[in-house]
C-alpha positions in Angstrom: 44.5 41.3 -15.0 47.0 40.0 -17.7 47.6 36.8 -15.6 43.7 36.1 -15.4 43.2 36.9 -19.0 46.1 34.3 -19.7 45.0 31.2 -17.9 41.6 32.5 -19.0 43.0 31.8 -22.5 44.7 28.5 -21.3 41.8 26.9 -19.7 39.4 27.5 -22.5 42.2 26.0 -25.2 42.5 23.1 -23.0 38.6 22.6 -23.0 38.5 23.1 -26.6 41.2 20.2 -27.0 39.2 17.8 -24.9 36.1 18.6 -26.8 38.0 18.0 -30.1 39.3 14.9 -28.4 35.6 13.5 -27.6 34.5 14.4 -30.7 37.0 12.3 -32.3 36.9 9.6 -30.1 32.7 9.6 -30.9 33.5 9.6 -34.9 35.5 6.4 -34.7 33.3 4.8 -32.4 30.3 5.3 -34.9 32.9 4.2 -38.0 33.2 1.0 -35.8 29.3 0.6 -35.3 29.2 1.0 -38.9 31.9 -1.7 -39.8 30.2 -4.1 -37.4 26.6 -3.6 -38.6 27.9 -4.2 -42.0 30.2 -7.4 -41.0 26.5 -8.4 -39.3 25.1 -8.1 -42.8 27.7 -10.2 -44.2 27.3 -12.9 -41.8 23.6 -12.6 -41.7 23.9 -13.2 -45.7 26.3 -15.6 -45.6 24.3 -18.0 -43.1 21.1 -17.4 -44.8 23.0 -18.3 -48.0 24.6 -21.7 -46.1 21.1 -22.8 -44.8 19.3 -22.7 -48.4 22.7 -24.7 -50.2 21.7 -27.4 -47.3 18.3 -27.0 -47.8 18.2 -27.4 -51.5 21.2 -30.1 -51.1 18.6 -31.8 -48.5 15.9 -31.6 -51.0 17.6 -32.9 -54.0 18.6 -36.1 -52.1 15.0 -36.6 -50.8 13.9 -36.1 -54.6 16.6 -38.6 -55.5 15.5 -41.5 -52.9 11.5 -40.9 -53.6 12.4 -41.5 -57.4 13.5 -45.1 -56.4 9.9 -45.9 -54.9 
């Protein structure tokens, strides 16, 4: 009975390491989606940001040629 009650105790630690294993493995896989939806963010800024400088840019220089006429 001793024996059972032993790698009773055994098996249920080693189940309780995997789970602790997952459950870390799941944390930094959500700090990662985090990091990437906020690098997204950045990006999506940053382009939005790029296309009105050209856009504004593009306007100026029409408004500069249309003065001449």
């Amino acid at each position: 009975m001793d024996k059972a009650a032993e790698e009773f105790r055994a098996a249920h630690s080693e189940r309780q390491e995997l789970i602790r294993q997952w459950e870390h493995t799941i944390e930094q896989m959500q700090r990662r989606d985090r990091e990437m939806e906020m690098l997204a963010n950045v990006c999506i800024v940053y382009i939005t940001s790029f296309g009105l400088i050209r856009l504004t840019q593009s306007m100026l220089l029409y408004m500069d040629i249309c003065k001449w006429f």
